[in-house]
N, CA, C and O of each residue as an XYZ file, in Angstrom:
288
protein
N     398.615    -14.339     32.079
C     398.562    -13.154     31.247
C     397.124    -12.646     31.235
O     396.262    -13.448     30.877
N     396.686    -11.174     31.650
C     395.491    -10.734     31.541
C     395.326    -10.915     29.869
O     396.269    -10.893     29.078
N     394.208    -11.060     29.596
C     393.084    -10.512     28.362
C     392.544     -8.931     28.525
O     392.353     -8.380     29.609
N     392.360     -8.386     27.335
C     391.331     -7.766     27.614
C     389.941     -8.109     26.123
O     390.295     -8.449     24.994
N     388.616     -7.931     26.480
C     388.064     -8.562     25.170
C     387.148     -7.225     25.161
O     386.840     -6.487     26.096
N     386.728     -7.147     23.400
C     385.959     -6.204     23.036
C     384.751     -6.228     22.346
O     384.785     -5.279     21.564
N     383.591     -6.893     22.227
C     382.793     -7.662     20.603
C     383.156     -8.879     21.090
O     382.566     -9.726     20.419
N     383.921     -9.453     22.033
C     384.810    -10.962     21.480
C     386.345    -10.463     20.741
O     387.208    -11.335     20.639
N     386.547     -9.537     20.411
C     387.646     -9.483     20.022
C     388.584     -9.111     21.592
O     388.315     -8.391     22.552
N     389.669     -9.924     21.288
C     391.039    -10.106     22.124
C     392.154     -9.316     22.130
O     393.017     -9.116     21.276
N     391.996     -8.913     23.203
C     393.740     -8.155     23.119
C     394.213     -8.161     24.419
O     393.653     -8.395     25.490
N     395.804     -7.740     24.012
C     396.867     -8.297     24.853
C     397.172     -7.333     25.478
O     397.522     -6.435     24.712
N     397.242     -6.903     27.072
C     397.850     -5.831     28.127
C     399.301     -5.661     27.829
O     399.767     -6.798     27.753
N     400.004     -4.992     27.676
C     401.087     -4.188     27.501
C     401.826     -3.946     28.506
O     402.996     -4.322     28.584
N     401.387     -3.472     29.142
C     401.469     -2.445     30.294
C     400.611     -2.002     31.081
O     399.543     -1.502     30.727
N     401.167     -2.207     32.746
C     400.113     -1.510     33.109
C     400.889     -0.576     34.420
O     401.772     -1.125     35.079
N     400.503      0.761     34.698
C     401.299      1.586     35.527
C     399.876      2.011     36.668
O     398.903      2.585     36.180
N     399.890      1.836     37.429
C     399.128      2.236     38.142
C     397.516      1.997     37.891
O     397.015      0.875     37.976
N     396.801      3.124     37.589
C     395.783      2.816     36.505
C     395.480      2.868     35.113
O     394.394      2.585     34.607
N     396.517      3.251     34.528
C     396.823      3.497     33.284
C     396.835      1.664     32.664
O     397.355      0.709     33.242
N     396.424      1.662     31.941
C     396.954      0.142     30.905
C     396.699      0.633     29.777
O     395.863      1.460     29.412
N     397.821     -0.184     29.020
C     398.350     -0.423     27.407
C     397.656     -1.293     27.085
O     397.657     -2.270     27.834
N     396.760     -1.335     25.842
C     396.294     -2.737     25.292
C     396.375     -2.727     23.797
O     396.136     -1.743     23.097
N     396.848     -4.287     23.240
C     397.550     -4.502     22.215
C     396.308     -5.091     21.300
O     395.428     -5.749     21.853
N     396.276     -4.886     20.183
C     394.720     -5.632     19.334
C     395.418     -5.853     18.141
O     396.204     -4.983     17.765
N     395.265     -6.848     17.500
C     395.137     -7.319     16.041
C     394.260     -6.041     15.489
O     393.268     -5.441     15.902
N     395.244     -5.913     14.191
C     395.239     -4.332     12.976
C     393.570     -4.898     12.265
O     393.155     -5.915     11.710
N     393.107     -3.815     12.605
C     391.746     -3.845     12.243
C     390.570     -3.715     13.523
O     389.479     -3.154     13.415
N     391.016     -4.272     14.531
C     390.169     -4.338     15.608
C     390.513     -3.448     16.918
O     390.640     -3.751     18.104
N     390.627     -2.049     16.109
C     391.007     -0.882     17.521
C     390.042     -0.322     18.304
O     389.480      0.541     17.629
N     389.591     -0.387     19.360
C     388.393      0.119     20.194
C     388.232      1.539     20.063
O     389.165      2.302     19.813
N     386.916      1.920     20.251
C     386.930      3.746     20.073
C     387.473      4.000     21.284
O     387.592      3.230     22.237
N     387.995      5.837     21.121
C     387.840      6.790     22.119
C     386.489      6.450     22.889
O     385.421      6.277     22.302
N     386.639      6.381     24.150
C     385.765      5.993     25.197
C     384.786      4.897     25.300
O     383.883      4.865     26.137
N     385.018      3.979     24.381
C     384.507      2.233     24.628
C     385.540      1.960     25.775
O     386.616      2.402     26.177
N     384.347      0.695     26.174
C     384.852      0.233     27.522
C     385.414     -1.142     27.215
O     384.788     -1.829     26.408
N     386.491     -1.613     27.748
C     387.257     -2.971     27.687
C     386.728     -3.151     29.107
O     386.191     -2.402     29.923
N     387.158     -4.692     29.081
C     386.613     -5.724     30.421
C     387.786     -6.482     30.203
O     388.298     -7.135     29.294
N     388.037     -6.139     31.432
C     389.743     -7.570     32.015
C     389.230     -8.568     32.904
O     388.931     -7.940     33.919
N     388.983     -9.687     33.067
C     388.420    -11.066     33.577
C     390.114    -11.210     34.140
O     391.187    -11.271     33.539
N     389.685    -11.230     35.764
C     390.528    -11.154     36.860
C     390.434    -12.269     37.643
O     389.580    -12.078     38.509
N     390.988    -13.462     37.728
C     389.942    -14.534     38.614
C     388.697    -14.431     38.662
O     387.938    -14.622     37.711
N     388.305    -14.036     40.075
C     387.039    -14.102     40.210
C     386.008    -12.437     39.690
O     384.814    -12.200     39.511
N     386.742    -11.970     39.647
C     386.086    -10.458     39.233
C     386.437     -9.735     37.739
O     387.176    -10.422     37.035
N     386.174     -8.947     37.388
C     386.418     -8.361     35.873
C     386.567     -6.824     36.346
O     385.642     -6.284     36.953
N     387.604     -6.230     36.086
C     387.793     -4.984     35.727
C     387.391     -4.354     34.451
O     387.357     -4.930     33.364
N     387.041     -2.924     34.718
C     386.219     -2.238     33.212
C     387.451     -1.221     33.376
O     388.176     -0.834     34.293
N     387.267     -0.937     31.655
C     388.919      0.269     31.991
C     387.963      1.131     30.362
O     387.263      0.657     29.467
N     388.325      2.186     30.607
C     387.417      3.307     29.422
C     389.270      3.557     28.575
O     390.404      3.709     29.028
N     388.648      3.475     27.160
C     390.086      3.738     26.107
C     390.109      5.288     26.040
O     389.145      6.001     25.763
N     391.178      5.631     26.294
C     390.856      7.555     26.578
C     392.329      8.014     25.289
O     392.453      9.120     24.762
N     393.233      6.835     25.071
C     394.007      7.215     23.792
C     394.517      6.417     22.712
O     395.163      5.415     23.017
N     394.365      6.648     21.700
C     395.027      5.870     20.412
C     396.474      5.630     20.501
O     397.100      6.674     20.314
N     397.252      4.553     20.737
C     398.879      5.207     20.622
C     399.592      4.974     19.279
O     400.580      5.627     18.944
N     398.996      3.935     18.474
C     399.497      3.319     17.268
C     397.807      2.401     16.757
O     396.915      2.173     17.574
N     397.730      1.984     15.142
C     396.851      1.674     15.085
C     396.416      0.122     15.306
O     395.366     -0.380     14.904
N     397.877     -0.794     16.330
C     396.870     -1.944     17.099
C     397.015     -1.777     18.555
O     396.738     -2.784     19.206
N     397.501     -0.415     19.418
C     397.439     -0.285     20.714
C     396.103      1.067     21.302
O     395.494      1.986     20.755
N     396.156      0.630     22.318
C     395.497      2.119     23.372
C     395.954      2.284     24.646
O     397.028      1.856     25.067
N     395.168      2.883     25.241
C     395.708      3.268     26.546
C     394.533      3.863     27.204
O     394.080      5.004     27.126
N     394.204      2.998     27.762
C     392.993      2.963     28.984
C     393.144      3.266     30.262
O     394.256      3.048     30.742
N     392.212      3.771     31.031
C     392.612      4.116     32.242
C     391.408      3.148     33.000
O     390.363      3.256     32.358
N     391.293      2.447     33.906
C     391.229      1.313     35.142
C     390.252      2.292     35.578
O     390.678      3.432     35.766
N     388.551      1.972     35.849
C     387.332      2.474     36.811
C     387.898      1.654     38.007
O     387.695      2.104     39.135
N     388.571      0.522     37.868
C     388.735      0.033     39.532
C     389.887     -0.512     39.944
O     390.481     -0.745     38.892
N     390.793     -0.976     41.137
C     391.425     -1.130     41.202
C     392.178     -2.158     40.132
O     391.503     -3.039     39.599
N     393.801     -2.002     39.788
C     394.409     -2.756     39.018
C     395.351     -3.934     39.581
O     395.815     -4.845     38.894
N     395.565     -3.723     41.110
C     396.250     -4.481     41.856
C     395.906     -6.117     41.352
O     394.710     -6.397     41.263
N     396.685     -6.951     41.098
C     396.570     -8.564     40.477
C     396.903     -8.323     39.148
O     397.213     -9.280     38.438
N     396.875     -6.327     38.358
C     396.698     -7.544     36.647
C     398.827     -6.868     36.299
O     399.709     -6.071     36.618
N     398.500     -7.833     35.580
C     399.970     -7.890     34.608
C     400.176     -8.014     33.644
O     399.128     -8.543     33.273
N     401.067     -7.911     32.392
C     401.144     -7.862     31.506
C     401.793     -9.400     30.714
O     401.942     -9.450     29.493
């Protein structure tokens, strides 16, 4: 199961469609409009920018690099 972390705070991938990903956070710990999450991929880390609010413990980020390997 990917991570994604923010501060140290943890959250859970949802979904992911292409470059688009869903990420799930414990209520209280929602990332801003355009903070960057980091997904730890094996050996590499993907950065993904939060571009929407969908509810107040999800978002929806869009992937600076390829998403091929992550899953939900």
């Amino acid at each position: 199961m990917a991570t994604a972390t923010m501060n140290k705070t943890h959250g859970r991938v949802t979904q992911v469609v292409g470059v688009v990903v869903d990420v799930a956070f414990s209520e209280g710990h929602l990332p801003a409009i355009y903070n960057a999450l980091e997904i730890k991929l094996d050996e590499r880390t993907l950065v993904l920018e939060v571009a929407q609010h969908l509810s107040e413990t999800s978002v929806r980020a869009v992937s600076l690099g390829s998403t091929d390997g992550l899953a939900r």
